[in-house]
C-alpha positions as a Markdown table, in Angstrom:
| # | Residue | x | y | z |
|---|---|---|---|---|
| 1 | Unk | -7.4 | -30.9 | -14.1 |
| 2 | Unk | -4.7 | -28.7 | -15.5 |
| 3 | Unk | -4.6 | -26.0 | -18.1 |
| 4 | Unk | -1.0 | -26.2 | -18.6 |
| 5 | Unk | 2.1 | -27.8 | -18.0 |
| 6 | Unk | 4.3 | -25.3 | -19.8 |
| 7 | Unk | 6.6 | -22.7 | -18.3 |
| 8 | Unk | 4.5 | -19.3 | -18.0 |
| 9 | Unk | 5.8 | -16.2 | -18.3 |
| 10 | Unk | 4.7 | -14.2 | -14.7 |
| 11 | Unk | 2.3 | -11.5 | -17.3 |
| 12 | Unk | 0.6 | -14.4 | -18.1 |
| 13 | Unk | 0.1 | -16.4 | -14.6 |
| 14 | Unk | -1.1 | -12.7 | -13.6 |
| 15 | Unk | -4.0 | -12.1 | -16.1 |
| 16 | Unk | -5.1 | -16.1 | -15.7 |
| 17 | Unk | -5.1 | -14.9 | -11.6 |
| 18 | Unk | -6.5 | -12.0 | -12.2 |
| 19 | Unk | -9.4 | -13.4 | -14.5 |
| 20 | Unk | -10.0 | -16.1 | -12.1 |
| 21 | Unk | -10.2 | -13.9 | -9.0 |
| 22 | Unk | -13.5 | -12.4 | -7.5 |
| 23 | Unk | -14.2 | -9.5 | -5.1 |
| 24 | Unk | -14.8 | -9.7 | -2.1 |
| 25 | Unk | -18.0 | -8.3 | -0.3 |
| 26 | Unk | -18.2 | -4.6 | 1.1 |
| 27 | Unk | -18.6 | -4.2 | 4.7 |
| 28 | Unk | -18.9 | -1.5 | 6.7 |
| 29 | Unk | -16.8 | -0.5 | 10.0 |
| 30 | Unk | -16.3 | 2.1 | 12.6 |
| 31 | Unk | -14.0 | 5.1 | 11.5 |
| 32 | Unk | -12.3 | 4.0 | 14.3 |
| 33 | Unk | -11.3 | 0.4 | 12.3 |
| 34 | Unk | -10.9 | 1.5 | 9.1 |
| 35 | Unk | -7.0 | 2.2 | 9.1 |
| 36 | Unk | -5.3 | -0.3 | 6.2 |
| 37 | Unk | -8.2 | -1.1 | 5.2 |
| 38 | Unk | -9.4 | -1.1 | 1.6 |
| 39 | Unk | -12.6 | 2.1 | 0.3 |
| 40 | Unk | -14.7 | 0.5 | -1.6 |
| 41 | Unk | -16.8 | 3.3 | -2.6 |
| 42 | Unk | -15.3 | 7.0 | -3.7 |
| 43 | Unk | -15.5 | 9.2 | -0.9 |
| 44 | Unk | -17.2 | 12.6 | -2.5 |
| 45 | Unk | -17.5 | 15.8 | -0.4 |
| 46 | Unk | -20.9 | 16.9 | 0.8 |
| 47 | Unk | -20.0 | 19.9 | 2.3 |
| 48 | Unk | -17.6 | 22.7 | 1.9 |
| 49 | Unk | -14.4 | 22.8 | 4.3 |
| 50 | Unk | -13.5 | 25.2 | 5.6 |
| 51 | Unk | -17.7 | 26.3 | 5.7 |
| 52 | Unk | -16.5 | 29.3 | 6.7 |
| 53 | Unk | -13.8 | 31.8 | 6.3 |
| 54 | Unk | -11.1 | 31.4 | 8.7 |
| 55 | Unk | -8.3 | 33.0 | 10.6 |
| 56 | Unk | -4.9 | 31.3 | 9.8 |
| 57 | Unk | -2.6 | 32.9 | 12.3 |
| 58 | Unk | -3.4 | 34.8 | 15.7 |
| 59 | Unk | -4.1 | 38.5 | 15.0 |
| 60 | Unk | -6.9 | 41.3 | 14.2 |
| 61 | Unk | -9.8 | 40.9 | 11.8 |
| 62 | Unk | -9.8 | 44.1 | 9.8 |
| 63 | Unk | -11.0 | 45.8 | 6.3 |
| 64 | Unk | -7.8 | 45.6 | 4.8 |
| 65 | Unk | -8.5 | 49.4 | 2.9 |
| 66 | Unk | -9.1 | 50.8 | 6.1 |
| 67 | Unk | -6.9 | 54.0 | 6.4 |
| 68 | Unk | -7.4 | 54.3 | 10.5 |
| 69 | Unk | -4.0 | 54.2 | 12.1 |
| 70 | Unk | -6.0 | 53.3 | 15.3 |
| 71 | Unk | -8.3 | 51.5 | 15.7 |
| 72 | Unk | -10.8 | 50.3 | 18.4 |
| 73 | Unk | -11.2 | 46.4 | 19.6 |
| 74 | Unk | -14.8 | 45.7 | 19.5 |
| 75 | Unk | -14.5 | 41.8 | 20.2 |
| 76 | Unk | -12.5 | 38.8 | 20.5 |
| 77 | Unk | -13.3 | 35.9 | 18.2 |
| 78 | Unk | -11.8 | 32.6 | 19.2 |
| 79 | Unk | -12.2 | 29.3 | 17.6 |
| 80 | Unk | -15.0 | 27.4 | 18.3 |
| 81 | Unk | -17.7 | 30.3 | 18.8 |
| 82 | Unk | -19.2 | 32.6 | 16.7 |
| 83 | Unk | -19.4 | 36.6 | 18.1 |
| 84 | Unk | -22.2 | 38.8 | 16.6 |
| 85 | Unk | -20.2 | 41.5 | 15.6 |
| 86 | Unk | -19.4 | 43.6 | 12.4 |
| 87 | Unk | -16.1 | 45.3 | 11.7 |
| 88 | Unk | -16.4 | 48.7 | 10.2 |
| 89 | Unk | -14.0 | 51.1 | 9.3 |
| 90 | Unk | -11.8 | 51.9 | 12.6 |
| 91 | Unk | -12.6 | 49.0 | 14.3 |
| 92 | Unk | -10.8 | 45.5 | 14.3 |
| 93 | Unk | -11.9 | 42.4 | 16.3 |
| 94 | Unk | -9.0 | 40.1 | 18.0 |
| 95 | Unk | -8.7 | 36.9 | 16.4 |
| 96 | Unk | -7.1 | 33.1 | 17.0 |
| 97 | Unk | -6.1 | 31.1 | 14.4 |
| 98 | Unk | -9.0 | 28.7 | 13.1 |
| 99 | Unk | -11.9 | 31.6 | 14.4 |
| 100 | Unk | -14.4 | 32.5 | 11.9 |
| 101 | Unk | -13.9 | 35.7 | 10.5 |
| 102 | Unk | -16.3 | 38.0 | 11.5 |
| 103 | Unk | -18.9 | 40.6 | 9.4 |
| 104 | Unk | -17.4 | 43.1 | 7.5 |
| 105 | Unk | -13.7 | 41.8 | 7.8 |
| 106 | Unk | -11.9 | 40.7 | 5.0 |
| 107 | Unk | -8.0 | 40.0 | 6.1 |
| 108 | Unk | -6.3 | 38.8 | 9.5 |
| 109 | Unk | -3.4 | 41.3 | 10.7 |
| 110 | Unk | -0.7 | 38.9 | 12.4 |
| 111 | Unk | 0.0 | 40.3 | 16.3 |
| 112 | Unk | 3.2 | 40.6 | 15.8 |
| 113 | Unk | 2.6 | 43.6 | 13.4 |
| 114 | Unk | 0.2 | 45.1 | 15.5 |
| 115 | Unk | 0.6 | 46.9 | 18.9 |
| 116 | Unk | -2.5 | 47.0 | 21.4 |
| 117 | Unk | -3.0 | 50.1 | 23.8 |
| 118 | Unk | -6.0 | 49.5 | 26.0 |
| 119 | Unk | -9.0 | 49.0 | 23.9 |
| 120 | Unk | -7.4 | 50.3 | 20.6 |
| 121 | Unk | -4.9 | 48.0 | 18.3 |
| 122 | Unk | -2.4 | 50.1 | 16.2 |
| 123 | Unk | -2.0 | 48.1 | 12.8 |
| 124 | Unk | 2.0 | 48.1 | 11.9 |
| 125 | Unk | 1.7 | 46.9 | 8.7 |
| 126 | Unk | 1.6 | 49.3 | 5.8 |
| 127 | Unk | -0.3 | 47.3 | 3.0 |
| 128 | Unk | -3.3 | 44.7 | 4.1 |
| 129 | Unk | -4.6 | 43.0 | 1.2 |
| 130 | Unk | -8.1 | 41.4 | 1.0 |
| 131 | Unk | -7.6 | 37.7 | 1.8 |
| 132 | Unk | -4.8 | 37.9 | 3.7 |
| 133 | Unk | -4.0 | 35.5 | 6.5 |
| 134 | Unk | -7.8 | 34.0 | 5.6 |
| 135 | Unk | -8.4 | 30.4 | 4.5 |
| 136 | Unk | -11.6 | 31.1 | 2.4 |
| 137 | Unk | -15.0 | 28.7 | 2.1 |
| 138 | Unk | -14.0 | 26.0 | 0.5 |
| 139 | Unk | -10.2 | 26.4 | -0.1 |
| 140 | Unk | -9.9 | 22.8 | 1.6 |
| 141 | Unk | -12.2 | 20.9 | -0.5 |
| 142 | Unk | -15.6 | 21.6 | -2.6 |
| 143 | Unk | -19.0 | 20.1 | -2.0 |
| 144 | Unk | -19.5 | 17.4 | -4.5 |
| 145 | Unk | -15.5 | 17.3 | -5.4 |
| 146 | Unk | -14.2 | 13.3 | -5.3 |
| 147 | Unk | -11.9 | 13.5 | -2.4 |
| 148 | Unk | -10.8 | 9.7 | -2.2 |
| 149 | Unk | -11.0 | 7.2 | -4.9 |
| 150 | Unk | -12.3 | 3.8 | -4.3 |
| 151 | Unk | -9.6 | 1.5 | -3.9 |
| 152 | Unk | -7.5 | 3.7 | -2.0 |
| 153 | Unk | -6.0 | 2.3 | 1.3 |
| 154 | Unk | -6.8 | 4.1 | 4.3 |
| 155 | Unk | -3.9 | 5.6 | 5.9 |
| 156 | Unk | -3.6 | 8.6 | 8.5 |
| 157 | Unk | -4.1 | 11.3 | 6.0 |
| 158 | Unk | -7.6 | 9.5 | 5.0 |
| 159 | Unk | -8.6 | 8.5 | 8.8 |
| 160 | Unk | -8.8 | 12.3 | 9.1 |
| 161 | Unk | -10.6 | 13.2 | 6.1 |
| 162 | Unk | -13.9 | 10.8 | 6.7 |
| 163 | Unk | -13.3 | 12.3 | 10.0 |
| 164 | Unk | -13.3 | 16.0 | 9.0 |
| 165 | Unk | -16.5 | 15.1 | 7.2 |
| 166 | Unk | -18.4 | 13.4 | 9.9 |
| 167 | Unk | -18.3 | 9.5 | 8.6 |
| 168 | Unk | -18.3 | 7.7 | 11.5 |
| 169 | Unk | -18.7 | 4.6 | 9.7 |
| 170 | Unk | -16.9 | 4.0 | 6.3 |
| 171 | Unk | -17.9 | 1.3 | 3.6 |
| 172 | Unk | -14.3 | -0.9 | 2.7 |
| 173 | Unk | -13.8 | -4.4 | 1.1 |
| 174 | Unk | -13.7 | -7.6 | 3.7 |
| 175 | Unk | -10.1 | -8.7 | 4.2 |
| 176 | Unk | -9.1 | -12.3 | 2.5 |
| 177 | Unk | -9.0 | -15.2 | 4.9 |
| 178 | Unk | -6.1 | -16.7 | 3.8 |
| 179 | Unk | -4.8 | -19.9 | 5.6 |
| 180 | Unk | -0.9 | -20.7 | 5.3 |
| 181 | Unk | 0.1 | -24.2 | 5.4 |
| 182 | Unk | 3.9 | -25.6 | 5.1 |
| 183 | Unk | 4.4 | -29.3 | 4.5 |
| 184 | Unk | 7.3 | -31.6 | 4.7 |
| 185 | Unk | 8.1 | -33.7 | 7.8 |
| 186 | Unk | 11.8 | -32.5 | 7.3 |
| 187 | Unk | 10.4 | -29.0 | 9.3 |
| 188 | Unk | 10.3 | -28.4 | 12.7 |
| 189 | Unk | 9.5 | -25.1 | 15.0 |
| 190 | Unk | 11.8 | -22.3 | 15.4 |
| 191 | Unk | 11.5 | -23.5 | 19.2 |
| 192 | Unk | 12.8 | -26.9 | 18.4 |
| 193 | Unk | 16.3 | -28.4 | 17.8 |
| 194 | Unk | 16.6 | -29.6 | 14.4 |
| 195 | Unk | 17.1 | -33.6 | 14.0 |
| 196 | Unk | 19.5 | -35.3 | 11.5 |
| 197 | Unk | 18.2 | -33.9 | 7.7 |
| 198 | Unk | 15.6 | -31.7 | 9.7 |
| 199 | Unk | 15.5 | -27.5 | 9.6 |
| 200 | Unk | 13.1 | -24.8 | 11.0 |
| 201 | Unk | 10.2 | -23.8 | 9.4 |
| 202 | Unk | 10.6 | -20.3 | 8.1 |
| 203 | Unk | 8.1 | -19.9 | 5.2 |
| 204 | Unk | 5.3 | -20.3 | 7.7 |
| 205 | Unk | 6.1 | -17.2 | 9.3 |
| 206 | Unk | 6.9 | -14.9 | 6.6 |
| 207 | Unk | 4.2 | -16.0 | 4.7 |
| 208 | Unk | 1.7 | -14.9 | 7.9 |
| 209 | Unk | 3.4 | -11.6 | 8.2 |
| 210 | Unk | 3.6 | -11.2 | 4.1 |
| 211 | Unk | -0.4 | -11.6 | 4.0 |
| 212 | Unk | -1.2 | -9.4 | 6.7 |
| 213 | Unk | 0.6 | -6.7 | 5.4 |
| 214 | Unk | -0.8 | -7.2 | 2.2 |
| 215 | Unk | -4.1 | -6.8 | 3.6 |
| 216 | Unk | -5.5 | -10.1 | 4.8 |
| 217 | Unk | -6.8 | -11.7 | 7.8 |
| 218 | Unk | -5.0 | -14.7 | 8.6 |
| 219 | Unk | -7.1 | -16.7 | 10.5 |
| 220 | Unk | -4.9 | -20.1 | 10.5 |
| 221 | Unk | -1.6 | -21.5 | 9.9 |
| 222 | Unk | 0.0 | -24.4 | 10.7 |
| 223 | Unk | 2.7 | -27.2 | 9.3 |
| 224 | Unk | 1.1 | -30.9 | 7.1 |
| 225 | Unk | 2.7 | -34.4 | 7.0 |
| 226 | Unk | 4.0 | -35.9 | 4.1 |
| 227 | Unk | 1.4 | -38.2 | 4.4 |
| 228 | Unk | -1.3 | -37.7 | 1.2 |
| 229 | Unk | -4.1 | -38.8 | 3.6 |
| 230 | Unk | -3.4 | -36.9 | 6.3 |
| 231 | Unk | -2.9 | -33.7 | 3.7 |
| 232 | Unk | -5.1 | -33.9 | 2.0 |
| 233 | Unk | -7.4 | -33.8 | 5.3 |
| 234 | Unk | -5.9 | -31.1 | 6.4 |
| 235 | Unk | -5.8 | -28.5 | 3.2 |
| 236 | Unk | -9.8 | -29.4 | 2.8 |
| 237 | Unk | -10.6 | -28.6 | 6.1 |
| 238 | Unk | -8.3 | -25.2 | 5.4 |
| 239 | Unk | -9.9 | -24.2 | 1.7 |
| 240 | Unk | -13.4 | -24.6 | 3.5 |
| 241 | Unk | -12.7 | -22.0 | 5.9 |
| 242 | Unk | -10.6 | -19.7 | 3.5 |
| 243 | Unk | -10.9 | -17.5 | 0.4 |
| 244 | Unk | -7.3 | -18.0 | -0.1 |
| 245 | Unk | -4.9 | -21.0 | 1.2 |
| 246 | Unk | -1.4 | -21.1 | 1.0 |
| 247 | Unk | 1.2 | -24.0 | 0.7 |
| 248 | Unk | 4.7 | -23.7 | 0.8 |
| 249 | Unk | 6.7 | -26.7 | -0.3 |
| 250 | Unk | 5.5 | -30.0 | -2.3 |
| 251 | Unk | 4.7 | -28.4 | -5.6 |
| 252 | Unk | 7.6 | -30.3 | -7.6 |
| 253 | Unk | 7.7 | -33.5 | -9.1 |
| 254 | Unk | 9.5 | -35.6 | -6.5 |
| 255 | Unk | 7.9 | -38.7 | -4.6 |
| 256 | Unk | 6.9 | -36.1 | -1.6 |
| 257 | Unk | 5.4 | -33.6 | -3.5 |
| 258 | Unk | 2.2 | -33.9 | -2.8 |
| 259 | Unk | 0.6 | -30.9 | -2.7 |
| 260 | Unk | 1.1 | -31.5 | -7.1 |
| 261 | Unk | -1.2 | -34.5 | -6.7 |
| 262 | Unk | -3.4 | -33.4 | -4.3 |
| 263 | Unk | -4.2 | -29.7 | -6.2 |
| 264 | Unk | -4.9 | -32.5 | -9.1 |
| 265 | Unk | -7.5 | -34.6 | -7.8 |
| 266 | Unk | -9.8 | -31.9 | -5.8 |
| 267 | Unk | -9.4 | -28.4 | -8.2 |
| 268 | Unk | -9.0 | -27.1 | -10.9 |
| 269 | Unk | -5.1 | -26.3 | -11.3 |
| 270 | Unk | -4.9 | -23.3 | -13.8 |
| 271 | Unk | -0.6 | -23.6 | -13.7 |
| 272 | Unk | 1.8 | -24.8 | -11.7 |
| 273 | Unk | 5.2 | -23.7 | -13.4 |
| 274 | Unk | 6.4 | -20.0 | -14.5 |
| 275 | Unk | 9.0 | -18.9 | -16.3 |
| 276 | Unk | 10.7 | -17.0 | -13.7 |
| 277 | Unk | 13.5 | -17.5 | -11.0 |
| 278 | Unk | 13.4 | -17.8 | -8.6 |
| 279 | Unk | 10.0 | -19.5 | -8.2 |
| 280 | Unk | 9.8 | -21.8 | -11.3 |
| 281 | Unk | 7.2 | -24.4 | -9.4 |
| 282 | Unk | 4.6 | -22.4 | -8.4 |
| 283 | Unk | 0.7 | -23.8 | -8.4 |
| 284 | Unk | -2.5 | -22.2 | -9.0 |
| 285 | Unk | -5.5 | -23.9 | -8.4 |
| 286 | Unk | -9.2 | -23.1 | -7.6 |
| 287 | Unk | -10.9 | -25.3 | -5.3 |
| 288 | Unk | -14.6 | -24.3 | -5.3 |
| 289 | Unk | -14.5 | -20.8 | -4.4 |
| 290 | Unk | -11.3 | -20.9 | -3.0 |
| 291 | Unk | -7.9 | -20.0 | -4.5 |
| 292 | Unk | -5.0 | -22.1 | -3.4 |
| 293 | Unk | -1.3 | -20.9 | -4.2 |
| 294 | Unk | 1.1 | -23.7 | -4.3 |
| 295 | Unk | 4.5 | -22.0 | -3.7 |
| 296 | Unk | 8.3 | -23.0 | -3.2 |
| 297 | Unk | 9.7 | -24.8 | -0.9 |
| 298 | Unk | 12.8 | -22.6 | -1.0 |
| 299 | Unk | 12.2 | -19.5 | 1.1 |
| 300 | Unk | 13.2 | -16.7 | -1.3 |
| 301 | Unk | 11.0 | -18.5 | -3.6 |
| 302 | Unk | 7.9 | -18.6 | -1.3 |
| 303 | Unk | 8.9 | -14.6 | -0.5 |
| 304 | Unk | 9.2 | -13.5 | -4.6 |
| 305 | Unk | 6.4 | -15.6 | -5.4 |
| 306 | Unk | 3.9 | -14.2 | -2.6 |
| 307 | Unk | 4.8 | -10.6 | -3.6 |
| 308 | Unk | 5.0 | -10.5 | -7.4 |
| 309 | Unk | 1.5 | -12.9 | -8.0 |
| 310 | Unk | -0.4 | -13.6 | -4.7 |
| 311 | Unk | -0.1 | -10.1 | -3.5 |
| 312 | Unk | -1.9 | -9.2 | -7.0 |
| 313 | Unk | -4.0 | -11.6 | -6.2 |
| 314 | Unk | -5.3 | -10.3 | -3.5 |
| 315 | Unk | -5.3 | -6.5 | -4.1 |
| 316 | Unk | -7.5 | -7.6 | -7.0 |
| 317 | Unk | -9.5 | -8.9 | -4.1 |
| 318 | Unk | -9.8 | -6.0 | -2.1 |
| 319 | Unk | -10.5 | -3.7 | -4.7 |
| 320 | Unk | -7.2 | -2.1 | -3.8 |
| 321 | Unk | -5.8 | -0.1 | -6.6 |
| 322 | Unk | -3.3 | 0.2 | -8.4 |
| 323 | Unk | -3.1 | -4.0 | -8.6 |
| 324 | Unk | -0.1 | -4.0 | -10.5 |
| 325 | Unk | 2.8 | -2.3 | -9.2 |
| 326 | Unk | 4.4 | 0.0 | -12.1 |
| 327 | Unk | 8.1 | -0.7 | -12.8 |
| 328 | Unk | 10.8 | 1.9 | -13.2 |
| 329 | Unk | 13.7 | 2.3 | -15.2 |
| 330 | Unk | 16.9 | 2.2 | -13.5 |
| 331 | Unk | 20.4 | 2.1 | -13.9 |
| 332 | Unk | 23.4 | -0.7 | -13.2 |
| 333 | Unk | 25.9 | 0.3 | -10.9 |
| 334 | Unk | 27.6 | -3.3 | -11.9 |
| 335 | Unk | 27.5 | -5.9 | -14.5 |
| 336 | Unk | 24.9 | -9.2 | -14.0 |
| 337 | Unk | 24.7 | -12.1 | -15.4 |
| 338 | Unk | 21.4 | -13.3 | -16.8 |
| 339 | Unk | 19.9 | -17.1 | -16.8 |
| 340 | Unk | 17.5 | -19.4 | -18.6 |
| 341 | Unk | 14.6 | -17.5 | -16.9 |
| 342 | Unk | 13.3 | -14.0 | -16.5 |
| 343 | Unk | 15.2 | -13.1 | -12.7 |
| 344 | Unk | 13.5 | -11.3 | -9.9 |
| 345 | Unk | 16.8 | -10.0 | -8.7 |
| 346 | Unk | 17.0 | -8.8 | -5.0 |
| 347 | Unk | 18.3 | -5.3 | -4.7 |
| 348 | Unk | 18.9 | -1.6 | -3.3 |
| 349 | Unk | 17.9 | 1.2 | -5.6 |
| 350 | Unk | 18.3 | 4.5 | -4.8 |
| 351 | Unk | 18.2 | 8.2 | -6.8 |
| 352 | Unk | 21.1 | 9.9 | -7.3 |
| 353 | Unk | 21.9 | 13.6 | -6.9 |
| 354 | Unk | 20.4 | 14.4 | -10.3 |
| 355 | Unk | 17.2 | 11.4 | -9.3 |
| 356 | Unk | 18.4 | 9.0 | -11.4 |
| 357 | Unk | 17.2 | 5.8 | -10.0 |
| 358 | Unk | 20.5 | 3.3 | -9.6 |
| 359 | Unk | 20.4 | 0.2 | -8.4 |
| 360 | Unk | 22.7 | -2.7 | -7.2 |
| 361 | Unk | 21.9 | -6.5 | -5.8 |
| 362 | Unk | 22.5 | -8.0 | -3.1 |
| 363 | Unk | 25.4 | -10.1 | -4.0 |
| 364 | Unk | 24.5 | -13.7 | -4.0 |
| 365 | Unk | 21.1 | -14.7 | -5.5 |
| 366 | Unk | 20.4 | -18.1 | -4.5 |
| 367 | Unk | 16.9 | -18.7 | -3.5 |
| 368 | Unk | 17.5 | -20.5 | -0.2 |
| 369 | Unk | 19.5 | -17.4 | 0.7 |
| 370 | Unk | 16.9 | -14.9 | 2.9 |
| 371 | Unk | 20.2 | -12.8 | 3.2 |
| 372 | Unk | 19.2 | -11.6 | -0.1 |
| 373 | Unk | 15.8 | -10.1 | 1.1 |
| 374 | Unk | 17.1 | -8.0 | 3.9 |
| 375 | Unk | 17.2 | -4.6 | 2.9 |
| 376 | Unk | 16.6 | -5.3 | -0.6 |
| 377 | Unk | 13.7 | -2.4 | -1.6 |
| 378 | Unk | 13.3 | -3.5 | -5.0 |
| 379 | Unk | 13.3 | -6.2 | -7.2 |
| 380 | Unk | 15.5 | -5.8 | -10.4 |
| 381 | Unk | 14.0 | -7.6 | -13.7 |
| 382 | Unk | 16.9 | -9.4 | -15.7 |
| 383 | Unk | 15.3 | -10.9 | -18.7 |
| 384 | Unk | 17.3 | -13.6 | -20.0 |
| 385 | Unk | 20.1 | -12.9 | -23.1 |
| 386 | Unk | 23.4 | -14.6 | -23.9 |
| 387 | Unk | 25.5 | -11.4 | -22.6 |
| 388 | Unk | 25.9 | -9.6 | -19.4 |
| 389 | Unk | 24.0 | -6.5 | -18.0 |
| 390 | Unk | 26.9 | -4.6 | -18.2 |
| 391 | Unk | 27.4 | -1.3 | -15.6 |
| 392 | Unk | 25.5 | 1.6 | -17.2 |
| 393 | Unk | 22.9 | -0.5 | -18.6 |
| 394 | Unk | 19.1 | 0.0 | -17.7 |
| 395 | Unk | 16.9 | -2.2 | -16.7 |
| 396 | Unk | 13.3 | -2.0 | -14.8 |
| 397 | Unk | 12.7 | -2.8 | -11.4 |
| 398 | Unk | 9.6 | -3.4 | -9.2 |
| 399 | Unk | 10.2 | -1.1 | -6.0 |
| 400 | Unk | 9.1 | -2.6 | -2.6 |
| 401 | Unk | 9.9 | -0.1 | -0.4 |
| 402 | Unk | 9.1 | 3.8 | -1.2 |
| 403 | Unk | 12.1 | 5.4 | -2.6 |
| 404 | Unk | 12.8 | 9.3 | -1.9 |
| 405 | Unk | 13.2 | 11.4 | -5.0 |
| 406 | Unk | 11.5 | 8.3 | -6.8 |
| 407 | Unk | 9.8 | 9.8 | -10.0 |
| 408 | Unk | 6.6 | 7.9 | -11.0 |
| 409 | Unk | 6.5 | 4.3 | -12.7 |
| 410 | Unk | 6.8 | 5.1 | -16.5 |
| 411 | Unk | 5.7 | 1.4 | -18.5 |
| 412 | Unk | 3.8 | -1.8 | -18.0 |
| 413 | Unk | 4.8 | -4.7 | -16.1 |
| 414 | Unk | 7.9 | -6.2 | -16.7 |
| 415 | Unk | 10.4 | -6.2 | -19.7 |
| 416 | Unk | 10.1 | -9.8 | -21.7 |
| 417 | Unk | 7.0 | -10.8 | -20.5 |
């Protein structure tokens, strides 16, 4: 069954994915396997950090309105141990950086402003204020203070946060199982020689690589006849093991497309062409509880596709937030010529010396051309109009790449729908 026939604008292919999709169970790993992986619970301090005050810098615990020009050593405090001292006016305990400060102290003197003679330091410094050179209880994070929103993927900076807080296990969403499937018996291996009218696979493979670093596990892929029997074998045997299955090729209206028919007769196909280029065939279907993405044959098709809906797809998944990526405004640095369709344009943006975002393309935007993709970092939105994009004109863009100086996305998801 299909919903509709009619060319879709991408907002609307995203909120019919996006109402269809489900999330995925919660599971919970070693600290150890958590990085990339998805929280799916908020992680909330339960203890102050630092829970004590600390040194920051090698030096001398003092009373910072202590008027002793000498003043006599009474311990060394190092990190890792507490010493049951208390400073007192004219005294002063060495210190290492990270040490707890000890009783009565309320500064750190650096040692390079100090001068030790036997068991007196002489402080160098005229004016010690209370505080100094101390990371106070707390300054790091407060008990009870939401540290990590759910949805956030786990990167370095996190890996050592659940570790600073002892959580040797963490709670995050179980990746997708996607399987990717190219059809056509015009494709061979990148390991074979291409016959007469045959070429190498290469959706396959940037499909695999596109899904794992969009968070999934891929746990099959492989290449179908263009035998309906035989395909239709093989995708079943695929959407029973997978939450998420994706074909490249076979989604037109040709005599060989049969991924089309197949989609028809064992799902539900919620759409199957957008209004978009590249990308204009493009099939969503449900298959029990599976989602199947029909995409392009055409490898920038398959690439644009995969990043603009079924990376969406699965962030909404995963729990993984933002699931939109927010466009930013940039500006031309030459004309372009619109078409019939909204255009996912490859190309370099960059800020300027006053962070202006500008932006180019990649010359030549034909979507069999993968030259296009390298090094592009964004994706410039031309919506269609019957005059260029002339130089100095702005447009939005979807960045794929971080972009130094980048200020923060400013609107919704794309001009024109």
């Amino acid at each position: 069954m299909t919903v509709t026939d009619r060319l879709l604008p991408p907002t609307e292919a995203i909120e019919i994915i996006l109402r269809e999709v489900r999330r995925l169970p919660v599971e919970v790993v070693p600290l150890a396997e958590a990085g990339d992986r998805v929280l799916a619970e908020p992680l909330v301090a339960d203890q102050d950090l630092p829970p004590f005050p600390a040194a920051t810098m090698d030096g001398f615990a003092v009373i910072h309105d202590d008027t002793s020009p000498w003043r006599e050593i009474i311990a060394d405090q190092f990190a890792g141990q507490v010493v049951d001292v208390e400073v007192t006016p004219g005294t002063a305990a060495r210190i290492t950086t990270g040490a707890p400060l000890p009783r009565g102290a309320d500064a750190v003197v650096p040692v390079e402003r100090t001068e030790v003679r036997d068991d007196h330091v002489i402080i160098l410094q005229d004016d010690v204020r209370p505080g100094e050179n101390v990371r106070p209880v707390g300054a790091d994070l407060r008990r009870g203070e939401v540290l990590i929103p759910a949805g956030t993927v786990i990167g370095p900076a996190e890996i050592g946060l659940l570790a600073s807080l002892g959580r040797a296990q963490v709670a995050v969403s179980r990746r997708p199982r996607v399987s990717v499937l190219s059809t056509g018996d015009e494709l061979v291996d990148p390991d074979q020689e291409p016959g007469p009218g045959q070429i190498r696979d290469s959706n396959r493979f940037s499909l695999v690589v596109a899904a794992r670093r969009a968070g999934a596990d891929v746990i099959w892929s492989g290449r179908g006849p263009d035998d309906a029997d035989a395909l239709r074998r093989v995708l079943q045997e695929r959407i029973a093991e997978s939450d998420v299955v994706l074909t490249s090729g076979g989604v037109s209206v040709g005599e060989k497309d049969l991924i089309t028919r197949i989609l028809d007769e064992i799902g539900t196909v919620h759409f199957r062409r957008l209004f978009m280029k590249p990308g204009k065939p493009f099939h969503f279907a449900t298959v029990g509880q599976t989602y199947v993405f029909g995409l392009p044959g055409n490898p920038v098709s398959a690439i644009v596709g995969f990043e603009i809906l079924v990376a969406t797809a699965l962030r909404a998944m995963t729990g993984q937030q933002p699931v939109l990526p927010r466009p930013v405004t940039v500006v031309l640095e030459h004309d372009i010529e619109s078409g019939d369709r909204i255009e996912y344009q490859r190309g370099v943006v960059w800020a300027d010396g006053e962070g202006v975002l500008r932006a180019r393309n990649t010359g030549s935007q034909s979507s069999a051309r993968l030259m296009s993709l390298i090094g592009a970092n964004a994706f410039l939105l031309i919506p269609p109009r019957d005059r260029l994009y002339r130089a100095g004109e702005r447009v939005r863009a979807i960045i794929r790449e971080p972009i130094e100086g980048q200020p923060e996305g400013d609107g919704g998801w794309e001009p024109g729908g």
